[in-house]
N, CA, C and O atoms as a GROMACS GRO file, in nm:
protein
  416
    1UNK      N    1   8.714   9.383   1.686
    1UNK     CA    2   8.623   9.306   1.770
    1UNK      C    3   8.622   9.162   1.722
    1UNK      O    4   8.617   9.131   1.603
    2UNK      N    5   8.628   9.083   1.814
    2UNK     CA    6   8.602   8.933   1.764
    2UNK      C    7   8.464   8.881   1.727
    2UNK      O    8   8.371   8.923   1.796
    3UNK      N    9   8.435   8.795   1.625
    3UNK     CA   10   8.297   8.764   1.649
    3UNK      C   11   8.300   8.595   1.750
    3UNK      O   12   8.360   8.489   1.730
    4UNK      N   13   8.195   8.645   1.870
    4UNK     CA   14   8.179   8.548   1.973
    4UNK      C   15   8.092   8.419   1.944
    4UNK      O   16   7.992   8.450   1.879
    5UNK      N   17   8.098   8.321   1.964
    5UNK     CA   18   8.022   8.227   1.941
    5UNK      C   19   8.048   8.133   2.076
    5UNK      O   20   8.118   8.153   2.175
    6UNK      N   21   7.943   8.000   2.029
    6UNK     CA   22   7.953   7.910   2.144
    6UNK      C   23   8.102   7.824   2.159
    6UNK      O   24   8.133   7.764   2.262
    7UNK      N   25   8.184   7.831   2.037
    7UNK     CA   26   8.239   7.770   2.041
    7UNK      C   27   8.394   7.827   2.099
    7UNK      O   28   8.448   7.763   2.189
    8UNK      N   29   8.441   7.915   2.058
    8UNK     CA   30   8.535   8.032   2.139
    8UNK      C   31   8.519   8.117   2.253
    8UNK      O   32   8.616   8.177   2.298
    9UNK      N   33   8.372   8.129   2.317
    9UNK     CA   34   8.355   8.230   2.406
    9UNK      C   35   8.470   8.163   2.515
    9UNK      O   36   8.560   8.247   2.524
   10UNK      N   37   8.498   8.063   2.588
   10UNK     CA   38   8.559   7.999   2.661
   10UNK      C   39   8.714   8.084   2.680
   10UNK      O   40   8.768   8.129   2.780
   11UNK      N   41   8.754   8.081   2.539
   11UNK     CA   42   8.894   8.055   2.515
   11UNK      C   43   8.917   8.253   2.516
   11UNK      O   44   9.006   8.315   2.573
   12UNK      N   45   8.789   8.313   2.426
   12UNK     CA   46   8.850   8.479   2.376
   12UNK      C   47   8.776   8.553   2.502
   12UNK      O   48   8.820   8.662   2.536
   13UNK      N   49   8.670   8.498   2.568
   13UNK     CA   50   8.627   8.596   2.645
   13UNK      C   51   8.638   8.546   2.818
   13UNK      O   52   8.698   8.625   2.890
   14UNK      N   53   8.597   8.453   2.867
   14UNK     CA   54   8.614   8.343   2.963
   14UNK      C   55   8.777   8.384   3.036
   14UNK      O   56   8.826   8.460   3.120
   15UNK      N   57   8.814   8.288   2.947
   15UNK     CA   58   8.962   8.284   3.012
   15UNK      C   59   9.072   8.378   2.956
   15UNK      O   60   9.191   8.350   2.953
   16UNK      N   61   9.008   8.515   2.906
   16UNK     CA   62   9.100   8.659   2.860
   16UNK      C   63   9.147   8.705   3.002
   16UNK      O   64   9.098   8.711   3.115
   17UNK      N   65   9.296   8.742   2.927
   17UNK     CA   66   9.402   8.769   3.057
   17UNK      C   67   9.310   8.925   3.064
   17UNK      O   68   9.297   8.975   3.176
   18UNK      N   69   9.258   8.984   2.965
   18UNK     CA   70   9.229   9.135   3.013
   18UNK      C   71   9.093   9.093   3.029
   18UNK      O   72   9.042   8.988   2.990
   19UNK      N   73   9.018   9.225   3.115
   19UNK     CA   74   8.901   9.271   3.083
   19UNK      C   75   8.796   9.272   2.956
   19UNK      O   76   8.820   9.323   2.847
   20UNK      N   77   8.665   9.201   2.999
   20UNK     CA   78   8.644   9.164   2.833
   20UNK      C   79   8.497   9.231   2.841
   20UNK      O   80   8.424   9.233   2.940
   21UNK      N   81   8.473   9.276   2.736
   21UNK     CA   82   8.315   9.329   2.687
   21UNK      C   83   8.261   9.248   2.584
   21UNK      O   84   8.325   9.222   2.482
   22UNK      N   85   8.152   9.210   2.605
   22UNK     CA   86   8.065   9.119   2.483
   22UNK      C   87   7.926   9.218   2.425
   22UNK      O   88   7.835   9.240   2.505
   23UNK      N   89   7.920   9.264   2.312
   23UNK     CA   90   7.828   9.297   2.257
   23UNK      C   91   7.715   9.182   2.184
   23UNK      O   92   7.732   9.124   2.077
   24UNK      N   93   7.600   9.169   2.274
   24UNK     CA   94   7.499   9.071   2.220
   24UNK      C   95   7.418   9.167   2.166
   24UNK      O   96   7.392   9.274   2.220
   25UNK      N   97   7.356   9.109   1.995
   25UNK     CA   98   7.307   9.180   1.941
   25UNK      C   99   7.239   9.091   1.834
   25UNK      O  100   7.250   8.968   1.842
   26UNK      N  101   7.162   9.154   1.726
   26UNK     CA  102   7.091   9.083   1.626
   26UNK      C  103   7.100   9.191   1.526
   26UNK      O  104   7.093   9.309   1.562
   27UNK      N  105   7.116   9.153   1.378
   27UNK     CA  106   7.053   9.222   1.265
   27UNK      C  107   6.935   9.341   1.254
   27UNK      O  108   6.930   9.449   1.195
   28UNK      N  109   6.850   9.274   1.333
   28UNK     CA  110   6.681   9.336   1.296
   28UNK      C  111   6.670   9.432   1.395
   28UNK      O  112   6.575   9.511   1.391
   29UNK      N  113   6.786   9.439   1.517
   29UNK     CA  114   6.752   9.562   1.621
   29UNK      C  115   6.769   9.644   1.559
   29UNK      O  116   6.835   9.631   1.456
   30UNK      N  117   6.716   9.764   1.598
   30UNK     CA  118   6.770   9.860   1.553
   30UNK      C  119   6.829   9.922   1.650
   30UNK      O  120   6.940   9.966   1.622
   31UNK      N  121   6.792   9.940   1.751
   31UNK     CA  122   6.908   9.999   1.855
   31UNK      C  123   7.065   9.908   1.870
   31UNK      O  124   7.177   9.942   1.908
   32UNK      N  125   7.013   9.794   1.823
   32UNK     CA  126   7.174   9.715   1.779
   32UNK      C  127   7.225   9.796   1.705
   32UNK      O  128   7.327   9.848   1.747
   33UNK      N  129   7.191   9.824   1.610
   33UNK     CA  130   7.271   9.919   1.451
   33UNK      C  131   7.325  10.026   1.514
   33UNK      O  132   7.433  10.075   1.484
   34UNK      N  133   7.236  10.076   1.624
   34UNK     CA  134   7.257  10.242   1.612
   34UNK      C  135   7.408  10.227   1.751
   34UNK      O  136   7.508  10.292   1.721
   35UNK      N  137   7.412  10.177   1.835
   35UNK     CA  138   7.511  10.131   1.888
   35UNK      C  139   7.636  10.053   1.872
   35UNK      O  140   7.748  10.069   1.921
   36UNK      N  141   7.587   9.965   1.792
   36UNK     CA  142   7.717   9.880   1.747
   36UNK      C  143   7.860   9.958   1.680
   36UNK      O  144   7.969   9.920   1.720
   37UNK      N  145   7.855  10.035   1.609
   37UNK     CA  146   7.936  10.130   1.584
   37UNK      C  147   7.998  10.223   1.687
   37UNK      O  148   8.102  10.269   1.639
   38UNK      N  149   7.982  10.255   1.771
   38UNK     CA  150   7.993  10.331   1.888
   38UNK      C  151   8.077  10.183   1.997
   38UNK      O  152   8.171  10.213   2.071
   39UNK      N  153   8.035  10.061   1.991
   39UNK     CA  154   8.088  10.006   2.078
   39UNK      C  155   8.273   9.946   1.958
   39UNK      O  156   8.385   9.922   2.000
   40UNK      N  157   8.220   9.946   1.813
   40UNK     CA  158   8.328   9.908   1.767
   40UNK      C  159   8.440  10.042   1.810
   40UNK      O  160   8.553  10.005   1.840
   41UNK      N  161   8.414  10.178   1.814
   41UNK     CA  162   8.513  10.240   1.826
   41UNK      C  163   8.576  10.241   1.951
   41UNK      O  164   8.698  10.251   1.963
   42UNK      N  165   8.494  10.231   2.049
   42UNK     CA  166   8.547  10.208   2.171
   42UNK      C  167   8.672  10.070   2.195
   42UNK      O  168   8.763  10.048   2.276
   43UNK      N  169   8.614   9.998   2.076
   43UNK     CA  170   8.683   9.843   2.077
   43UNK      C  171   8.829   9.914   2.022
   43UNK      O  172   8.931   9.866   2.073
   44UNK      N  173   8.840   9.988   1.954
   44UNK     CA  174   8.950  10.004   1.867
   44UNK      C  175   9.039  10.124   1.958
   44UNK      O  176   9.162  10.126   1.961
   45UNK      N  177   8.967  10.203   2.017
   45UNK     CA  178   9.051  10.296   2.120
   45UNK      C  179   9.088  10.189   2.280
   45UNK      O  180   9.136  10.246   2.378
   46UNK      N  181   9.070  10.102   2.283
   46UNK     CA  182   9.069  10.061   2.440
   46UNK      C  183   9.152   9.913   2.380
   46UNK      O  184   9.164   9.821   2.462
   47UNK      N  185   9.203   9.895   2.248
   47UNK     CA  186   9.244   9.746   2.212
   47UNK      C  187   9.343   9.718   2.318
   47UNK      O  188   9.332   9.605   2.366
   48UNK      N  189   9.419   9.778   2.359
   48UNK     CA  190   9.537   9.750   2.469
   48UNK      C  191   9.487   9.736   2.606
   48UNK      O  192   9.580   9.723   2.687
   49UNK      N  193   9.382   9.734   2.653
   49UNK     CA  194   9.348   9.758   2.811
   49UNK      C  195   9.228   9.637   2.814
   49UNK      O  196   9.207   9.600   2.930
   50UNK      N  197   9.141   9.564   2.708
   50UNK     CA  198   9.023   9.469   2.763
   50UNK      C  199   9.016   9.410   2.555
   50UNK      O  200   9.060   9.459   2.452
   51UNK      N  201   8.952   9.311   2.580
   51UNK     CA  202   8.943   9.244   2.496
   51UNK      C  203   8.742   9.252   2.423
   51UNK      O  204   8.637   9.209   2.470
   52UNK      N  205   8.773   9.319   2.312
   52UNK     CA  206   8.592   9.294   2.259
   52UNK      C  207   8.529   9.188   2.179
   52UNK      O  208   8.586   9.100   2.113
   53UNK      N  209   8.422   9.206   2.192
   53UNK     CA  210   8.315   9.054   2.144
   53UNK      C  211   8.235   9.097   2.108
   53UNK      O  212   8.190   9.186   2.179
   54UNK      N  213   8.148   9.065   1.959
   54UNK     CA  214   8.046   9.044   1.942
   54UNK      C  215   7.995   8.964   1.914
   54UNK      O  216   8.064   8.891   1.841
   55UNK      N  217   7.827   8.900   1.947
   55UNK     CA  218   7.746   8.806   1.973
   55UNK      C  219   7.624   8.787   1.903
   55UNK      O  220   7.517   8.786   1.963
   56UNK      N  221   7.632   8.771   1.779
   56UNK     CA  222   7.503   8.799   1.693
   56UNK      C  223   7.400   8.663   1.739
   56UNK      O  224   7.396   8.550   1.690
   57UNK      N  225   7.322   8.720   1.846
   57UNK     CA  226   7.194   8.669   1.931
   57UNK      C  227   7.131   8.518   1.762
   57UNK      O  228   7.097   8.402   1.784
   58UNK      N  229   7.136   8.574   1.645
   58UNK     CA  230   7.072   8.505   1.567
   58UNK      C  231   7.112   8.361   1.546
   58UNK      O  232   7.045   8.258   1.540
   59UNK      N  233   7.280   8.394   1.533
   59UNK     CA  234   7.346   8.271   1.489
   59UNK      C  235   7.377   8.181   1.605
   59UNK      O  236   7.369   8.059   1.591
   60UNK      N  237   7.419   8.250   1.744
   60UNK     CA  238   7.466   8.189   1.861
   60UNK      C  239   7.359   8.129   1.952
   60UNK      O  240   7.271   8.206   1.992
   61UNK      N  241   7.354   7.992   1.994
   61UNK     CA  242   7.219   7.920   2.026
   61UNK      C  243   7.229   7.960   2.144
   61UNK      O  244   7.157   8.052   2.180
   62UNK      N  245   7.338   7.889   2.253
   62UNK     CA  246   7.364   7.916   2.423
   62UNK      C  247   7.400   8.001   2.479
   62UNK      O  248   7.354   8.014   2.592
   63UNK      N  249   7.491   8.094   2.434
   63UNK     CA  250   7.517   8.191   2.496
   63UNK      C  251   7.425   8.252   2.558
   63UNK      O  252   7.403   8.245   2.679
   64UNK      N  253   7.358   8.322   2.470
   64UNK     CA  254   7.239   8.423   2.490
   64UNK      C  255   7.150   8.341   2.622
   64UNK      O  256   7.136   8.412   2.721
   65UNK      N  257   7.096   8.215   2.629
   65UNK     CA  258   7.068   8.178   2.694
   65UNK      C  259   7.155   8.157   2.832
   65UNK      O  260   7.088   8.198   2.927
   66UNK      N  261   7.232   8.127   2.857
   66UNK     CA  262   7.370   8.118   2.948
   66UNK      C  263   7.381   8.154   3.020
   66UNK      O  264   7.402   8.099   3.129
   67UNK      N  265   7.367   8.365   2.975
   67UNK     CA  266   7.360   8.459   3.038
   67UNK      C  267   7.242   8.542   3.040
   67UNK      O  268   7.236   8.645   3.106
   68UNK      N  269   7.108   8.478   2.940
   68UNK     CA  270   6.978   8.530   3.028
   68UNK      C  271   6.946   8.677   2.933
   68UNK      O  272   6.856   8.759   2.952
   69UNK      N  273   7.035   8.676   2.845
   69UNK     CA  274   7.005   8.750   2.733
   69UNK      C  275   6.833   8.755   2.720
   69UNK      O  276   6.777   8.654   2.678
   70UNK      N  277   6.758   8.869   2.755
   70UNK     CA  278   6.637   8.878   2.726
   70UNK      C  279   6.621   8.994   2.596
   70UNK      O  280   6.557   8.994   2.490
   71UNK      N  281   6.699   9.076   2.652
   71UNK     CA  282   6.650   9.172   2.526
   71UNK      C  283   6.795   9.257   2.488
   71UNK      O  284   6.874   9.279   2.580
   72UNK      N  285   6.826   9.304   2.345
   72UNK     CA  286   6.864   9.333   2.304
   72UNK      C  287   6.864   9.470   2.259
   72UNK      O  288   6.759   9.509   2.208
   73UNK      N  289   6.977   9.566   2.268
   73UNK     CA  290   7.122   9.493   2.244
   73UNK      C  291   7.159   9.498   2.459
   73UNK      O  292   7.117   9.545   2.565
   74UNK      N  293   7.230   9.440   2.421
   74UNK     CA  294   7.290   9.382   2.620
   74UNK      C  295   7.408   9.344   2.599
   74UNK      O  296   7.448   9.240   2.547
   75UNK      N  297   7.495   9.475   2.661
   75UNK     CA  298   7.670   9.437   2.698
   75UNK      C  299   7.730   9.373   2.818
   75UNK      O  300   7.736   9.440   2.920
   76UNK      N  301   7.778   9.247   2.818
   76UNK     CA  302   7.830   9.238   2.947
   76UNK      C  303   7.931   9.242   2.954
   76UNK      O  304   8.001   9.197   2.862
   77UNK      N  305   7.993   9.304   3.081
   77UNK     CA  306   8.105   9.301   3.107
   77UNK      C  307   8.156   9.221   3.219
   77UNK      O  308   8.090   9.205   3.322
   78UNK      N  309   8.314   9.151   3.193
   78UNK     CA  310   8.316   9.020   3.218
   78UNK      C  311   8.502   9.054   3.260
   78UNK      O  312   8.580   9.112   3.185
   79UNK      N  313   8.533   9.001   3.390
   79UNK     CA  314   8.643   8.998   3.446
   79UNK      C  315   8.675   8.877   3.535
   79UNK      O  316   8.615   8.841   3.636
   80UNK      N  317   8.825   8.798   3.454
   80UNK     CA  318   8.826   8.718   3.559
   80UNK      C  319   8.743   8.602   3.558
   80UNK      O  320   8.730   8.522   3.651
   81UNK      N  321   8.674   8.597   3.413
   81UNK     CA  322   8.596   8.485   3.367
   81UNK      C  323   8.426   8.531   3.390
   81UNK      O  324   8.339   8.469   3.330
   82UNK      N  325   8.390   8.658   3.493
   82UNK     CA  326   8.272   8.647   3.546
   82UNK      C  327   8.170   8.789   3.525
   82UNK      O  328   8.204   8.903   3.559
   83UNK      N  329   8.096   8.769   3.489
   83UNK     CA  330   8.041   8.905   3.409
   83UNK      C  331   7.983   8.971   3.576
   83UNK      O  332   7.918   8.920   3.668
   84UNK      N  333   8.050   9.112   3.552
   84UNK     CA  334   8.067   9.236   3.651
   84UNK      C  335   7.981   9.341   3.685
   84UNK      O  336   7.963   9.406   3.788
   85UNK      N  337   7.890   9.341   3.482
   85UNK     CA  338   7.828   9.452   3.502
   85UNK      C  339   7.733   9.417   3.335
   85UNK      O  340   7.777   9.367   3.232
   86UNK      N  341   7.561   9.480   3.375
   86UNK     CA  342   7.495   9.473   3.275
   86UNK      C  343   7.445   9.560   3.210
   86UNK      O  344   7.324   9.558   3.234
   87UNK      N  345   7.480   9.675   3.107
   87UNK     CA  346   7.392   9.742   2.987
   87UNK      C  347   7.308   9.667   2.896
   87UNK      O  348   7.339   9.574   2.822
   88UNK      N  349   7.178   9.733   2.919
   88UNK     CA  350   7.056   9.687   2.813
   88UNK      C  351   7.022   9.810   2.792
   88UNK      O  352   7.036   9.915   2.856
   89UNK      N  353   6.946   9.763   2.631
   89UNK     CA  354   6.954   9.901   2.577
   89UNK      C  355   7.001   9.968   2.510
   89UNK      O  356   7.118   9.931   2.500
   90UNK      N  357   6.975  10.089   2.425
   90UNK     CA  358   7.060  10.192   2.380
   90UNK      C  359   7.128  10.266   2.506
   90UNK      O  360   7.078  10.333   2.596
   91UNK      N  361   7.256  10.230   2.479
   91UNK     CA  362   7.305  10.294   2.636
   91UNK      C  363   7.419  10.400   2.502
   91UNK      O  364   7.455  10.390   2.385
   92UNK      N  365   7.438  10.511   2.644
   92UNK     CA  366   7.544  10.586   2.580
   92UNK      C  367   7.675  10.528   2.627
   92UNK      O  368   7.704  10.442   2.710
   93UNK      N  369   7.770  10.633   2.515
   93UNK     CA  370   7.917  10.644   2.516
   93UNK      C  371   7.995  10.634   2.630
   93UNK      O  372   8.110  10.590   2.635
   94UNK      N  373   7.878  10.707   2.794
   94UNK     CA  374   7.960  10.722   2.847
   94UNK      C  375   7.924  10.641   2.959
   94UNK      O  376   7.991  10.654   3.062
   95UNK      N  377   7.801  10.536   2.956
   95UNK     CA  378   7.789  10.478   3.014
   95UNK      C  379   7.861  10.318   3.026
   95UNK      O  380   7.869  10.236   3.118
   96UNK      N  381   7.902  10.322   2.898
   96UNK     CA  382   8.018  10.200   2.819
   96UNK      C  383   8.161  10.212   2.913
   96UNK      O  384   8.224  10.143   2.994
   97UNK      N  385   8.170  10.344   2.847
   97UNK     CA  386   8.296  10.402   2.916
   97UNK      C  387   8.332  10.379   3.093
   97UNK      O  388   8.438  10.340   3.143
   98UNK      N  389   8.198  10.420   3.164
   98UNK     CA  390   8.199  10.401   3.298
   98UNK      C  391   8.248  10.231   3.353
   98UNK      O  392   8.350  10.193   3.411
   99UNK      N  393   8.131  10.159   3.307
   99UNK     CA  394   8.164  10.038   3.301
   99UNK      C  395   8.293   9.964   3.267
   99UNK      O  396   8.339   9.866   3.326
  100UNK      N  397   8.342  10.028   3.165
  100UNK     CA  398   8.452   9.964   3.149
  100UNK      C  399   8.561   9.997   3.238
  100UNK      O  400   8.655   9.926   3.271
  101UNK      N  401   8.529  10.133   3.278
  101UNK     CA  402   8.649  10.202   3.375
  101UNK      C  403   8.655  10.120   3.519
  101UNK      O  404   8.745  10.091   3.598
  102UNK      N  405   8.523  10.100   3.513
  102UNK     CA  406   8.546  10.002   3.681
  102UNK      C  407   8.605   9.840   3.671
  102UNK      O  408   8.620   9.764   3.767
  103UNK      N  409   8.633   9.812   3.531
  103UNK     CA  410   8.701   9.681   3.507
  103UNK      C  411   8.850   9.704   3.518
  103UNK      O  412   8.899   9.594   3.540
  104UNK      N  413   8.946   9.799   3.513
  104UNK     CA  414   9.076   9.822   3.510
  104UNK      C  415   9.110   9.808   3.653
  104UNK      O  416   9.227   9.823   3.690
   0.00000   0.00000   0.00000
């Protein structure tokens, strides 16, 4: 997974030839913790088909704002430069999965 910031989102997630997922998240969630692992494996089984991001809400000033980031953790998914689809929440495995399937 890449870590996303204001300064690369443009270049790794924006203008990615594949399908891209951004994990926005913070330290202190805890439904961040309990997910984030679950979205890294997905990152590591799907590396050939969409490109992953994570967005630590703490360090990154605009983003989060950008896209309206209210609460955490919140995946967007982003094709074509333009985010497609929104998980908030502890979402499951297979609701990741769904989402991503309608990006291919």
């Amino acid at each position: 997974m890449i870590e996303i910031t204001d300064d690369n989102f443009q270049e790794e997630i924006a203008q990615a030839a594949l399908p891209a997922v951004v994990d926005f998240w913070a330290p202190w969630c805890g439904p961040c913790r309990a997910i984030g692992p679950m979205v890294e494996d997905i990152a590591e089984e799907f590396a050939e088909k969409a490109v992953f991001g994570s967005c630590n809400c703490d360090e990154v000033a605009d983003l989060p704002f950008d896209y309206n980031i209210r609460n955490l953790p919140t995946i967007l998914f982003f094709k074509d430069g333009k985010v497609q689809a929104r998980l908030v929440g502890n979402v499951t495995r297979e609701e990741i999965l769904a989402e991503l399937g309608k990006l291919q």
